[in-house]
N, C-alpha and C positions, 0 to 999 in steps of 0.2 A: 750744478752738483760737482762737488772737486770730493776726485778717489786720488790724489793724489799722496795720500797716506795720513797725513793730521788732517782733519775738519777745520777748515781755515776761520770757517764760520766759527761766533761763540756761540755756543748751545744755549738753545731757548731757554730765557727763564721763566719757570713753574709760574702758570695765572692763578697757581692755586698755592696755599702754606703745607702743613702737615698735620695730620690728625693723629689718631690713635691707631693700636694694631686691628687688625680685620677679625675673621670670626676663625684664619687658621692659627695655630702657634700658640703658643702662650700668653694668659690674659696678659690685656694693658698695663696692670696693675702689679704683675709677677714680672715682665720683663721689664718695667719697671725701676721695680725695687732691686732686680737684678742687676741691671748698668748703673744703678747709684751706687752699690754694692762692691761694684768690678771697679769704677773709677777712682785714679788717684785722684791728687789736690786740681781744680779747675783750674786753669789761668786764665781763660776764657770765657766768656757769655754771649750768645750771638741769637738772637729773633729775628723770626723771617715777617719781613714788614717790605711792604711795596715792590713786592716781587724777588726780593733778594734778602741776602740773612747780614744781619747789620752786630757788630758788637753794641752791649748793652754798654752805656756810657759811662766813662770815668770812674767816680766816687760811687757811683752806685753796684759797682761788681765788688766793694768789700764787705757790705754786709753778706751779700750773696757768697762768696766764699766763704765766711766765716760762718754763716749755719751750715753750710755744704757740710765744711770739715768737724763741725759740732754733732753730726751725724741726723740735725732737722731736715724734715722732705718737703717743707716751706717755707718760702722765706719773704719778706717784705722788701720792698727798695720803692723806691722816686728819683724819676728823673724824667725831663723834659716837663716841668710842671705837671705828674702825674704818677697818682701812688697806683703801684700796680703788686700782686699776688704771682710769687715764682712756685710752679708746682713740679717739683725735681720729678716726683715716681710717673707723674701722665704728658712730661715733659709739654707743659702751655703756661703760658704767660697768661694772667688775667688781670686787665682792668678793673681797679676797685670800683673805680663810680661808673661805669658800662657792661660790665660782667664781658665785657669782649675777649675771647681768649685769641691768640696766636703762637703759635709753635715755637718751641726755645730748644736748644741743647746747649753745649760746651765741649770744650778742648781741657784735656787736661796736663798735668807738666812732662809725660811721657809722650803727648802728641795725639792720643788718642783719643777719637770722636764719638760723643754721644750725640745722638739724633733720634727724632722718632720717626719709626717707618713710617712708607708712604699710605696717606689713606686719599677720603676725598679733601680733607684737611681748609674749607674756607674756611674763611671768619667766620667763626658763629658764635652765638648770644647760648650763655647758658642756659639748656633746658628747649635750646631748640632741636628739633629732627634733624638727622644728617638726612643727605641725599640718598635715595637707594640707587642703583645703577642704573643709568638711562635717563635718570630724571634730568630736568635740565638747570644747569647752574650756573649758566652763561659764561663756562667756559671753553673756549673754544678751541676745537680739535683742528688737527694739523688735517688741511683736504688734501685730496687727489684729483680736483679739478684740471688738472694739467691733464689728467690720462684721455685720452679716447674712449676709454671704459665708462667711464664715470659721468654721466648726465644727472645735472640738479642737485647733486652729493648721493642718486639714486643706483646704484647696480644694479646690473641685469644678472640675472641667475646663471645664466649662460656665461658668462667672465670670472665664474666663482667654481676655482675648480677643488681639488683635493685638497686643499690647504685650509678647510676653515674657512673662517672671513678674507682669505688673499682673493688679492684680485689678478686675475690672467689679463698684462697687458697684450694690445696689438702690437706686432710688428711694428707700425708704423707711430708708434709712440714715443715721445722724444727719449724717455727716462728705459724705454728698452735698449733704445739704439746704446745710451750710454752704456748700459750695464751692458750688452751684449759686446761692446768694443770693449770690455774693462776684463772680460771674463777670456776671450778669446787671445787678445793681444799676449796673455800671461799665460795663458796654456798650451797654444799652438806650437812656440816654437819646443815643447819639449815634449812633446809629441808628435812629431811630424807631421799636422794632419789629420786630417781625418774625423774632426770633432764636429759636432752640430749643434747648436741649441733647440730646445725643441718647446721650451715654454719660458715665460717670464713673468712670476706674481709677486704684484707688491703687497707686502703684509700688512692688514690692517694695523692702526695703530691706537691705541685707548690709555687704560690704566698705565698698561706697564709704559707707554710711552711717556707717561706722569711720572710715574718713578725713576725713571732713568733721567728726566731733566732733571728730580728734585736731588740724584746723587752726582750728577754734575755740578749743583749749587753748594752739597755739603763737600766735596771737594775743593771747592772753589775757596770754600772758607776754613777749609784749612790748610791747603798746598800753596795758595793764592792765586789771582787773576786766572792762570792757565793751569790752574792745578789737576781741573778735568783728564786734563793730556790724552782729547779724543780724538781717534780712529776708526778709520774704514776699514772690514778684516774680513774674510771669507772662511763660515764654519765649514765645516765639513765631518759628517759622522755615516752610522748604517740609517737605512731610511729611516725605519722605525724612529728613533734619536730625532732625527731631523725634523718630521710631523710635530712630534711632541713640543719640542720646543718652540715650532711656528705658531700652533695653535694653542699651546698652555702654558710652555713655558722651558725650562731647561729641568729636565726629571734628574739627569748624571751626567759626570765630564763623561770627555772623549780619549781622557790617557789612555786609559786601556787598549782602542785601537793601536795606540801606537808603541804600546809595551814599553821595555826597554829606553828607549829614544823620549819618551815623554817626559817634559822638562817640570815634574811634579805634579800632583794629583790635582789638576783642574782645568777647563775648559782651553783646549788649545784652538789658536786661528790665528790664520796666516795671515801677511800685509796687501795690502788692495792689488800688488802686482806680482804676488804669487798665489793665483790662486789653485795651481795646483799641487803645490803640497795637501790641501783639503780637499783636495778631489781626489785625493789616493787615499784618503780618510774613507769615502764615500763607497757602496756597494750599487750595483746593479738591480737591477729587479729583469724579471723572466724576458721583458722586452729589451733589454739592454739600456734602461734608462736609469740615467744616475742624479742624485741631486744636492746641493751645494746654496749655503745661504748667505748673502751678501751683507752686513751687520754694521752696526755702528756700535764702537767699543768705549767705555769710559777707563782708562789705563792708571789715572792718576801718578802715582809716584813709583815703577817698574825697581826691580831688583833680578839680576840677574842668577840664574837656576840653573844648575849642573844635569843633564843627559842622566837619566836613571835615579833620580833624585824622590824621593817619599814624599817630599815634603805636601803638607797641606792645605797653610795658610801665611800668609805674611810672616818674615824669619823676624821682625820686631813691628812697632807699632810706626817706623820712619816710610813703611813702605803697604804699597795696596793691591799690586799686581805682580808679574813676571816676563820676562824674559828668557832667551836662550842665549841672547847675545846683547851687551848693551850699544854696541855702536853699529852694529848690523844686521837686528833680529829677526829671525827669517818664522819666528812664532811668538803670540801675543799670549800670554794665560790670564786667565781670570779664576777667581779659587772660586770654590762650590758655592760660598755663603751669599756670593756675588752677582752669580752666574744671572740670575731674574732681574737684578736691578740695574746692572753694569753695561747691561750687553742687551741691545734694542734689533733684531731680526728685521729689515727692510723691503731686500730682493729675495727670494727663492729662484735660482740659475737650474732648471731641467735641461738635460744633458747625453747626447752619446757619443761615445767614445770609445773605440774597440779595443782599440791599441793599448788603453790607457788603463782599461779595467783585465786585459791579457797578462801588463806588469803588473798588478796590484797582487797574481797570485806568482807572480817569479822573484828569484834570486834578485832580479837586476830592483824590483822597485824596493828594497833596504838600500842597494849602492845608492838608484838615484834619491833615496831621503838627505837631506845633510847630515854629515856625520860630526859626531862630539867635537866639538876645539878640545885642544890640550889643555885648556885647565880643566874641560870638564872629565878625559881619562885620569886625572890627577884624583887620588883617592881622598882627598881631605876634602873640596865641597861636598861631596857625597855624605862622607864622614860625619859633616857640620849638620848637614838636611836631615841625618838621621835621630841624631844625637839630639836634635830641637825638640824631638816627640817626648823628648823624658825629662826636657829643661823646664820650669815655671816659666810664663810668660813674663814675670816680673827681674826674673835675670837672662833672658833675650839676646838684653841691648848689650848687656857686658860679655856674653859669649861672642855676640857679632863684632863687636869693637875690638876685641881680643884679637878675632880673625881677621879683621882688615889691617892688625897691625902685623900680623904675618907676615898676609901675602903684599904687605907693603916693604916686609924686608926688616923691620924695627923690630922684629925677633926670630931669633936661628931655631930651624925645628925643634929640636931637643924642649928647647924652653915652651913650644907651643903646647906639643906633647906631656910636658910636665904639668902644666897650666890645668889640659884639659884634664888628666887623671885627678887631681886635686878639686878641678870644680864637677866634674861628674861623678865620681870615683871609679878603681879599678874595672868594679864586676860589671858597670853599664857600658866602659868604653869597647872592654872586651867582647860584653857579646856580641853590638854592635859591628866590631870588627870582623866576627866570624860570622854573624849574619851576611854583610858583603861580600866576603870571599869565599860565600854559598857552603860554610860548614852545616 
């Protein structure tokens, strides 16, 4: 196991394809017709076939374009010796002469990915039963045979503490020892001291560990080979927060602990050798026990986010994640919409710390947070972060583009400022403006 910051490893790919949505959210059929609805023109076509998402071939992606943009949610093509049925709104491919469906989406010329969420998603023949949960479909789950815990794939009830399905490894278990050198090495020295581990559970893994491989694959096919751009990161929030997300899932970010300093509205976590900046994230409970969760991150394509920034999701469709910094990020973001797919919970690190929960209520723990770089006191990223909330997603890319040609120098303030008044008008830039300077 390498924490050494990227997953050296490629991330497993899905033994399974993609289905339909589940019984929360909006039917199949509305979300749908909604992402047919959002998408510009395709350039792409891509089916998940033999474990991985493959573009649909050649000559056969222009009829499929061409009912795309005709505004049909069917469409025919052949290739490979074989007529197949494209179904845009339940996003599946079906074999005409096998009724075999398999999972499809697209890229469109904005870059933007349509896919269908994760379900149990195998092959299946139309008109057969999915699987319910539990049932078996021969796909097979990631074990814990390595643990001490773990005899036969069986747990003993007794290893199974406050976490849900987590498992309490031993001390003497090889994948403690790791995490416990990975968690201490990064905290000790800025604390002097004095910390202890007091437990270590590995997170079960299931569904959502299916979903995070199957958005590792949709990455993949759209960023390419290492589009994933995945990461070891350690959460850190109040317990409550933390439970939730180990055993259900991610309910809210974490900005909020961090007020101010939160590098926009979504899930923040630090890199595998800091992990205490998320343990200043973290609260106590009556026994002085604090807790911190060791994750696997899906980042894809990072953009870097300004200290005090609003913002809420990707500033265009070029980008999927965040940063504070992009050559030496001392926090990883994930936006809300992400949080369940992107972001896989491993270790849960239990923990005391006196010292370290005594700064959490002084002066000194804002000093020891890192504090903004100078572009981020710089009032115009801010400015831009705010100003996106009132932009169409469709003109985005031309405000971003604008702004890189700023702070690239290829235009003198006046002229950016002109820019922006023209493309937002007066009365939006201004409130904005008095909004930030707390009028």
């Amino acid at each position: 196991m390498d924490f050494s910051g990227d997953v050296k490893q490629a991330i497993p790919r899905p033994a399974v394809a993609f289905g339909g949505v589940g019984s929360a959210g909006p039917s199949p059929l509305l979300r749908g017709w909604r992402e047919f609805r959002r998408s510009g023109a395709p350039v792409r076509f891509l089916c998940f076939e033999g474990g991985a998402w493959a573009d649909v071939e050649g000559e056969a992606a222009v009829p499929l374009r061409r009912a795309f943009l005709d505004g049909r949610v069917v469409a025919e093509a052949a290739y490979g010796g074989r007529e197949f049925l494209f179904d845009f709104l339940r996003m599946v491919r079906i074999d005409a002469g096998t009724a075999e469906e398999v999972a499809m989406g697209w890229i469109d010329d904005r870059g933007a990915c349509f896919f269908p969420v994760p379900d149990s998603g195998r092959k299946r023949k139309r008109g057969e039963p999915e699987l319910e949960d539990g049932a078996s479909s021969g796909v097979e789950e990631r074990s814990d045979e390595s643990s001490d815990t773990v005899e036969s794939g069986r747990v003993s009830k007794a290893a199974r503490g406050a976490w849900g399905r987590a498992v309490r490894l031993k001390e003497t278990d090889k994948f403690y020892q790791v995490v416990k050198k990975l968690f201490l090495s990064g905290i000790a020295p800025r604390v002097g001291g004095g910390v202890a581990i007091t437990a270590v559970h590995k997170v079960a893994q299931g569904p959502r560990c299916r979903a995070f491989q199957q958005q590792g694959q949709l990455l993949a096919a759209a960023r390419g080979a290492d589009g994933g751009n995945a990461k070891f990161a350690w959460y850190g929030a109040p317990s409550a927060d933390v439970a939730a997300a180990v055993e259900h899932g991610f309910g809210r970010t974490n900005s909020r602990v961090l007020g101010h300093r939160a590098h926009g509205d979504g899930v923040h976590l630090s890199p595998p050798q800091s992990p205490y900046a998320s343990a200043m994230l973290a609260n106590a409970d009556e026994n002085g026990e604090a807790h911190i969760v060791l994750c696997r991150v899906l980042m894809g394509r990072p953009e870097a986010i300004p200290a005090g920034s609003s913002q809420l999701h990707p500033s265009s469709d070029n980008y999927d994640s965040a940063v504070d910094n992009m050559q030496s990020p001392q926090w990883y973001v994930v936006w809300s919409k992400d949080m369940n797919t992107r972001i896989l919970p491993e270790y849960v690190v239990s923990f005391k710390c006196p010292s370290l929960h005594q700064m959490q209520g002084s002066s000194e723990a804002t000093s020891q947070l890192k504090k903004p770089s100078p572009v981020a006191r710089d009032m115009f990223p801010t400015l831009l972060a705010e100003i996106q909330r009132f932009v169409p997603s469709s003109k985005l890319q031309t405000l971003q583009g604008t702004y890189n040609r700023f702070k690239k120098g290829q235009m003198k303030k006046d002229q950016f400022i002109r820019f922006l008044r023209a493309f937002i008008g007066d009365r939006v830039l201004t409130a904005v403006a008095k909004k930030l300077r707390g009028y």
